[in-house]
C-alpha positions in Angstrom: 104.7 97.2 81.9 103.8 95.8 78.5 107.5 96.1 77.1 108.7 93.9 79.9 105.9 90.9 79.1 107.3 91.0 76.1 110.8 90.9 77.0 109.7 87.9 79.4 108.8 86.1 76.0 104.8 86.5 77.0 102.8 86.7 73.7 100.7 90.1 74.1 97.1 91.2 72.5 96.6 94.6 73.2 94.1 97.1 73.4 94.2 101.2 74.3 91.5 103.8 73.8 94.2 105.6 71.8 95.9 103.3 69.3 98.7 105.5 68.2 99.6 105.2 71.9 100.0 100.7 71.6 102.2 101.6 68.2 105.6 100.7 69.9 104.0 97.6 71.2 102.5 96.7 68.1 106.0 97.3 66.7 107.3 94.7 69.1 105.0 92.2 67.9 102.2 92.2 70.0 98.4 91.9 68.0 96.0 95.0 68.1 92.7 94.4 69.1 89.8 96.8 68.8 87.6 96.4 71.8 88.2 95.1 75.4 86.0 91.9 74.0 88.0 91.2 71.4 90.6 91.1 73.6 88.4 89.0 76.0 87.5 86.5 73.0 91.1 86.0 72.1 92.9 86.4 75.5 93.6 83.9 78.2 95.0 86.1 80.8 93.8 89.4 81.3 95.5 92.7 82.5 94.0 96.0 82.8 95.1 99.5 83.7 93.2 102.2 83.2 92.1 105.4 84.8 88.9 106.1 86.6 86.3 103.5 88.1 84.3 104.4 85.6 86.5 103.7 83.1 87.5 100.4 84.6 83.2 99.8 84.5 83.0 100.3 80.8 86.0 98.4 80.0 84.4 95.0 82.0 80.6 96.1 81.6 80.3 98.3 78.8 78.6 97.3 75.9 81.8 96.4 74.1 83.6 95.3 77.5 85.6 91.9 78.6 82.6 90.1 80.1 80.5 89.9 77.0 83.0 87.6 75.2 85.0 86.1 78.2 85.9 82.6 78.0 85.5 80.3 81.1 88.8 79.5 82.3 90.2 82.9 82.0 92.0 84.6 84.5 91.4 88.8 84.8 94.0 90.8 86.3 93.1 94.6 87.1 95.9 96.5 88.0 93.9 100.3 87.7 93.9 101.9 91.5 89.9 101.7 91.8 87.2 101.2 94.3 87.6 97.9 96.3 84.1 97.7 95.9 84.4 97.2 92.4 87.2 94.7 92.8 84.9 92.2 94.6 82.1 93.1 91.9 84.5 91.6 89.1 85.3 89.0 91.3 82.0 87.8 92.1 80.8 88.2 88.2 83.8 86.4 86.5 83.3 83.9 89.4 79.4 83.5 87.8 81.0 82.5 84.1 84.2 80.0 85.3 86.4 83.0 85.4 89.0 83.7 88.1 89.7 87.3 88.8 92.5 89.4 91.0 93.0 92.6 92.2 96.5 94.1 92.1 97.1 97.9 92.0 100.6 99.3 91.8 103.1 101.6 93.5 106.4 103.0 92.3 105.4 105.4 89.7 106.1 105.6 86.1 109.9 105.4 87.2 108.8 101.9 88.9 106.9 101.1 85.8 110.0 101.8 83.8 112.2 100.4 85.7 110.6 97.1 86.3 110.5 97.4 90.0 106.6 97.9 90.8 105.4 97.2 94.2 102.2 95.2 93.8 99.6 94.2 96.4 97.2 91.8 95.5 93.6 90.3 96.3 92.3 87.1 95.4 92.3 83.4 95.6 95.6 82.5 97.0 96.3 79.3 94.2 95.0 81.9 91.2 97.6 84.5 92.3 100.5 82.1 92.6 99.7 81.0 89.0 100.4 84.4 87.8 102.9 85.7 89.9 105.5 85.4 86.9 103.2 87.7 84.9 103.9 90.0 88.0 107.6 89.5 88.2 108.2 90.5 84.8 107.4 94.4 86.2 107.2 94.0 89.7 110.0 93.8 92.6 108.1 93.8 95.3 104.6 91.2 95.1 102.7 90.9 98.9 99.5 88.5 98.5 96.9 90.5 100.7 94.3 88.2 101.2 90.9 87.9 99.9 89.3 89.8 96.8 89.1 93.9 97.1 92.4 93.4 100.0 94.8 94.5 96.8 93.1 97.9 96.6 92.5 98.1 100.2 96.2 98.0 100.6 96.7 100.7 97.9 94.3 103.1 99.8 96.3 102.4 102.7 99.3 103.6 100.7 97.7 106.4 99.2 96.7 107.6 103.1 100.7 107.5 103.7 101.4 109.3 100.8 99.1 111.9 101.0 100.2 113.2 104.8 104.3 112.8 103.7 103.2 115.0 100.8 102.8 117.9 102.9 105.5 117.1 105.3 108.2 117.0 102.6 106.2 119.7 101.1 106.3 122.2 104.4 110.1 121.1 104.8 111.4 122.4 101.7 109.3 125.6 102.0 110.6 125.6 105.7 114.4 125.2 105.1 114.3 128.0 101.9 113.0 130.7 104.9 115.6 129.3 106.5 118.3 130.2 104.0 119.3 126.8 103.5 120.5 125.1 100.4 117.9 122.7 99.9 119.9 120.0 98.0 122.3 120.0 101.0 119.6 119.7 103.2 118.0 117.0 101.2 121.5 114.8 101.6 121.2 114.4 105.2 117.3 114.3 106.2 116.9 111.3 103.5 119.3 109.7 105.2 117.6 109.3 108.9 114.3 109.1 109.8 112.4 110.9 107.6 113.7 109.0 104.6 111.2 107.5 101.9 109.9 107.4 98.3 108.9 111.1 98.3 112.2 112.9 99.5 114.4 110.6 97.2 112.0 111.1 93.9 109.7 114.1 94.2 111.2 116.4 96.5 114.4 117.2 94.2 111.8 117.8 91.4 110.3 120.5 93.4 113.7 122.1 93.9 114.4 122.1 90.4 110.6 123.1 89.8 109.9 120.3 87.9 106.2 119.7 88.7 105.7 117.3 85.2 103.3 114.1 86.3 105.0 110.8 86.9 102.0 110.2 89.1 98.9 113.2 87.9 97.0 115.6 90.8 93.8 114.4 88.7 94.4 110.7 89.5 95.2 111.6 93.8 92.3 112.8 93.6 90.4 110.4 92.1 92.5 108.3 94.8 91.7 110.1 98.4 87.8 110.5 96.9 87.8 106.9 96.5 89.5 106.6 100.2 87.2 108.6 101.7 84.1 106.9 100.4 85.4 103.7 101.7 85.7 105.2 104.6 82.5 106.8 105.1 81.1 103.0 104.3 83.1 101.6 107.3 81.8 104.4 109.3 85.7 106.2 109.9 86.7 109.8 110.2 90.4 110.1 108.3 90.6 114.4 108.8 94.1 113.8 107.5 93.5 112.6 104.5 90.2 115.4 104.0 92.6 118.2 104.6 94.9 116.9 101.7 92.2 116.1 99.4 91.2 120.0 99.8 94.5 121.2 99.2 95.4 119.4 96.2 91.0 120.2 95.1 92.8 124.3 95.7 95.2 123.0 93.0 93.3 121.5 89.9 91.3 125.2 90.9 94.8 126.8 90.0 94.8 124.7 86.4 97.0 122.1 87.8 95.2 118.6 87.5 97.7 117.1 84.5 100.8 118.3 87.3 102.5 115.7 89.1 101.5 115.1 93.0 104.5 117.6 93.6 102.8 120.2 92.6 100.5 120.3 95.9 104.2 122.2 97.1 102.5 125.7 95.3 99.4 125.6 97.5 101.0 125.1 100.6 103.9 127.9 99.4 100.7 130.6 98.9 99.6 129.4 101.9 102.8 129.6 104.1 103.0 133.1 102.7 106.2 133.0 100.5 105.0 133.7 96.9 108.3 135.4 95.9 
């Protein structure tokens, strides 16, 4: 996402926990800070995305974090998958020191990252996101302006719900067709072409034919996802047994030593389970 501000012609500061990681962007031009507030102290715009909540906390909050050095007038971007909760908290605090702040999480993968073609959803103050909305198109294809602040990771949970019950459908279909005897490329080409078509058969299913479970999107960070759905939930007082179930299956699979596999990988715990091991 970086590489393509720069290849928008934005002037980048940078900052990552581990440098060696920022060396192709520091390559490219872009100035190494040490600290989230010396980004903050040098930085007009700011974008970050992280991991956890509580990484997203430290990096804002922390002792060395963006709002001990903010300057009014600067506009905070958080692009991390995180509590909506803690999307309004920003909100509310950079709204305290003349700051404007927006929340816009991401879909698409590191193949959307890659590729420039990020779907973004985004919380805020309507004239503050059309002010950076180029910053967005430099990595983003699809941009929907949700409403107000904490609506960007709303939306994301919402995507996250979907994703986590077409897991196990495209999951149980592959392990269904192999009893079956089909070949499950050939049966790939026609069901992604009707009804059950999306993101998952046409990226992550053929990885789990090949047995290719590497992370383009981790089973640590789903988690972190559906626990953060759930409690969001619970606050609003709403049962979503769906999205339970799936957060217990993939919970069976950072159990098995999986956490760094990708999302795919959930396809192992639900082949134990179906009873085909062999």
């Amino acid at each position: 996402m970086a590489k393509h501000l720069v290849n928008a012609g934005h002037k980048l500061n940078v900052f990552n926990r581990t440098k060696e990681k920022a060396n192709e962007l520091i390559d490219l031009g872009c100035t190494w800070y040490n600290t989230p507030a010396e980004i903050a102290a040098n930085s007009d715009v700011i974008v970050t995305i992280i991991g956890f909540p509580k990484d997203v906390e430290e990096c804002y909050f922390g002792e060395q974090g963006i709002f001990r050095t903010i300057k009014p007038g600067t506009i905070l971007i958080d692009m991390t998958t995180t509590k909506p909760s803690l999307a309004i908290k920003i909100f509310e605090e950079a709204g305290k020191i003349g700051c404007e702040s927006v929340d816009a999480p991401v879909s698409g993968g590191q193949v959307g990252a890659v590729g420039g073609t990020l779907s973004i959803m985004i919380g805020g103050k309507k004239d503050v996101v059309d002010s950076v909305m180029p910053i967005f198109q430099a990595f983003g294809k699809n941009m929907i302006y949700q409403g107000k602040a904490g609506s960007g990771q709303h939306t994301k949970m919402c995507n996250q719900i979907t994703i986590a019950g077409t897991m196990i459908g495209v999951c149980e279909a592959l392990i269904y067709g192999a009893k079956a005897g089909l070949d499950l490329n050939t049966m790939l080409e026609s069901i992604t072409k009707g009804a059950a078509g999306c993101w998952t058969l046409d990226v992550l299913a053929p990885k789990v034919v090949k047995e290719d479970f590497a992370p383009g999107f981790s089973v640590d960070n789903f988690v972190k996802d559906l626990n953060i759905v759930l409690e969001e939930a619970e606050a609003m007082k709403l049962a979503l047994p769906g999205v339970g179930l799936v957060k217990q299956l993939y919970m069976s699979l950072k159990a098995k030593g999986q956490g760094t596999s990708g999302t795919q990988a959930l396809y192992l715990v639900l082949k134990d389970l179906a009873g085909m091991r062999n």
